[in-house]
matplotlib code that plots the C-alpha trace (Angstrom):
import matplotlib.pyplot as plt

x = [-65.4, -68.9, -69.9, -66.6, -67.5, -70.9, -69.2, -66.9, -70.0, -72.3, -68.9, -68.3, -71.9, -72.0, -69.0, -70.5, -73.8, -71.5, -69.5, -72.5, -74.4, -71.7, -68.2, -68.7, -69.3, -72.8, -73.9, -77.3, -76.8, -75.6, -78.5, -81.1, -78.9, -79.3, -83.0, -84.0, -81.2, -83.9, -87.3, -86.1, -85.2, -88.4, -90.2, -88.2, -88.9, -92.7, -92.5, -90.3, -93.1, -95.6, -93.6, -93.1, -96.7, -97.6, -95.2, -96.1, -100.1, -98.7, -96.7, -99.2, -101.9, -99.5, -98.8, -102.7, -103.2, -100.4, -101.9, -105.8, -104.1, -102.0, -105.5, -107.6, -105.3, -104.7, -108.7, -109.3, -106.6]
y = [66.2, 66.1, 70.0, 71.1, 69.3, 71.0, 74.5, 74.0, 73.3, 75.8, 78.6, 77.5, 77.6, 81.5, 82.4, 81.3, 83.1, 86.2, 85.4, 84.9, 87.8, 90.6, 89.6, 87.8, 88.6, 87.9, 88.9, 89.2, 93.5, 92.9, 90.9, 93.4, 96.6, 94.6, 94.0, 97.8, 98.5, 96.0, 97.2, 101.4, 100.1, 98.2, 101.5, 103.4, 101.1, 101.4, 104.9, 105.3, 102.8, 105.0, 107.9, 106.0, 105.3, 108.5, 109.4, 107.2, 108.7, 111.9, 111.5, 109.7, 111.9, 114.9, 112.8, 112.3, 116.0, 116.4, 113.7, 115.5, 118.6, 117.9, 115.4, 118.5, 121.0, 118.5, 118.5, 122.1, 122.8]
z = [20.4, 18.9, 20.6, 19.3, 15.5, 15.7, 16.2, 13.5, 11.3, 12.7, 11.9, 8.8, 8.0, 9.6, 7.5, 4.3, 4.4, 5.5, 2.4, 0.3, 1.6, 1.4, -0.3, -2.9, -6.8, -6.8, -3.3, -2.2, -1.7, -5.5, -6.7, -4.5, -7.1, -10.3, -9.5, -8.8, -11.9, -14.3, -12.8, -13.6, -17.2, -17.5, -16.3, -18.8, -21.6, -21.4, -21.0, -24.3, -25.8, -25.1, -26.6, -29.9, -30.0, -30.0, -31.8, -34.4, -34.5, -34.7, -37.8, -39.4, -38.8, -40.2, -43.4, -43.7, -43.8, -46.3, -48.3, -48.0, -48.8, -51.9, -53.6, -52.7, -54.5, -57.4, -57.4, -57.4, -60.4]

ax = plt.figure().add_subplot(projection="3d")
ax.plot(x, y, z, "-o")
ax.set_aspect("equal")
plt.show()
């Protein structure tokens, strides 16, 4: 009676790290998808960081010349 009470544990126990594992909702293979899913967007996200940063100089530095451009051709009037 007690081998037989230890396989029915020692079953269940299989079947429920089967379950967890593969079937259900928030399965380890889904976990391990949402994981690489977050580290791509994080990648993505610094890389469009970057892209706003320079961005960013780039229109500043074109305003700047505007700005030298139009106070140097007041000057010279």
């Amino acid at each position: 009676m007690k081998l037989l009470w230890k396989r029915k544990y020692f079953f269940m126990s299989c079947l429920f790290i089967i379950w967890i594992s593969f079937f259900d909702s928030n399965s380890l293979l889904m976990y391990y998808q949402y994981n690489k899913i977050y580290n791509q967007m994080l990648l993505h996200q610094s890389y469009l960081k970057k892209k706003i940063a320079k961005e960013k100089y780039l229109t500043k530095k074109i305003f700047d010349n505007i700005r030298q451009k139009s106070s140097s051709s007041h000057i010279n009037k």
